[in-house]
N, C-alpha and C positions, 0 to 999 in steps of 0.2 A: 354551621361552618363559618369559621372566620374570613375573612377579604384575602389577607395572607397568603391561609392554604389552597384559595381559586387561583391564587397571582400563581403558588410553586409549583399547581399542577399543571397549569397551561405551560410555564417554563420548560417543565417537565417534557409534554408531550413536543413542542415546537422543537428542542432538544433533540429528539429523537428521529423528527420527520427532517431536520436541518444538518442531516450529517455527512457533509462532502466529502470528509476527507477527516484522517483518523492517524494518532502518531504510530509506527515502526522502527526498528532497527533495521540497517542495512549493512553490509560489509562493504569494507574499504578496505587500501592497502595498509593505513595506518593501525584500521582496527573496526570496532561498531562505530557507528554516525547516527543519530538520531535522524530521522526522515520522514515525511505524511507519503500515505498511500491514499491516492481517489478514491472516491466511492461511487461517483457517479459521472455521467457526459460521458465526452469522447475519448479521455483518462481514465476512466476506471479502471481497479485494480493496478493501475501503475504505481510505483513509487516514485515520487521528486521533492528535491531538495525544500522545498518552499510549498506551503499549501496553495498561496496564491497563483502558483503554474497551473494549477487541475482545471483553470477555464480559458489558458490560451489557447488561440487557437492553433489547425495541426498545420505541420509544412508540409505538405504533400506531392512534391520532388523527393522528400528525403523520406515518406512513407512507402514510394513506390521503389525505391532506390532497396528499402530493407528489402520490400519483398521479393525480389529478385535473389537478395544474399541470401534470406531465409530458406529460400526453396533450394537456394546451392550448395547450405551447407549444415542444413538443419540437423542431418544425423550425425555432422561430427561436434554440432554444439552441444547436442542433446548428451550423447558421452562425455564433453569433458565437463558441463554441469554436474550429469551424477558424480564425478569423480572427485569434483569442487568439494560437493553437498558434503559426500561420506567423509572425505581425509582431512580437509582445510579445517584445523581447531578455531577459527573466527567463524565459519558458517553454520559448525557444529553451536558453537553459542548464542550467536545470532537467532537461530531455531530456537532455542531453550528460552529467549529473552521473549519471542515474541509471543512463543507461546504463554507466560507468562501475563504478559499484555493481552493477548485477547478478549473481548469483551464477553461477557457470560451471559449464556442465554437467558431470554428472561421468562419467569414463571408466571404461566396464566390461570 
C-alpha cells in the first residue's frame, strides 16, 4: 500500500465524521438560492444562508418568543405549508433539486 492511498483514506474517513453542514436549495421570492443545511449542534437540520451561522450561538428571547406563535398558530401554518408544497411551481422544484442532491447511501 502506497503513503498516498493511507493519506486518501484517512481524508476519506475525517470527510465523513466532519460534516456539519451540507449544500441545499431553498425558495425564495426570486426563485431557488443555494443555501447549507446543519447537520449538527443546536442548528441542526436548519437551513441558513452561510455555513458559518451553524455554530452561533441561539438568541433566546426570540426562541421563546417563537414558541409562543408556534403554539398559536401551528395548525394554520401547517395548512398554508401543504398548500405552499403542492401548488407553488418554485417548491415543487426546489423538491426535485434536492432530491437530486442528496447524498446516496453508502454500501457496506
Amino acid at each position: 500500500m502506497k503513503v498516498s492511498d493511507i493519506i486518501n483514506e484517512h481524508i476519506k474517513t475525517l470527510e465523513d465524521a466532519v460534516n456539519e453542514h451540507r449544500m441545499v436549495w431553498k425558495a425564495t421570492k426570486k426563485g431557488p438560492k443555494l443555501a447549507w443545511r446543519c447537520t449538527s449542534g443546536f442548528r441542526a437540520n436548519r437551513t441558513v444562508p452561510d455555513p458559518k451561522d451553524c455554530g452561533k450561538p441561539l438568541d433566546v428571547a426570540q426562541r421563546m418568543r417563537m414558541k409562543v406563535t408556534r403554539a398559536r398558530t401551528a395548525k394554520a401554518q401547517a395548512r398554508k405549508a401543504k398548500k405552499t408544497k403542492k401548488v407553488n411551481p418554485v417548491s415543487k422544484l426546489i423538491r426535485k433539486m434536492n432530491v437530486a442532491r442528496k447524498p446516496k447511501a453508502k454500501k457496506k
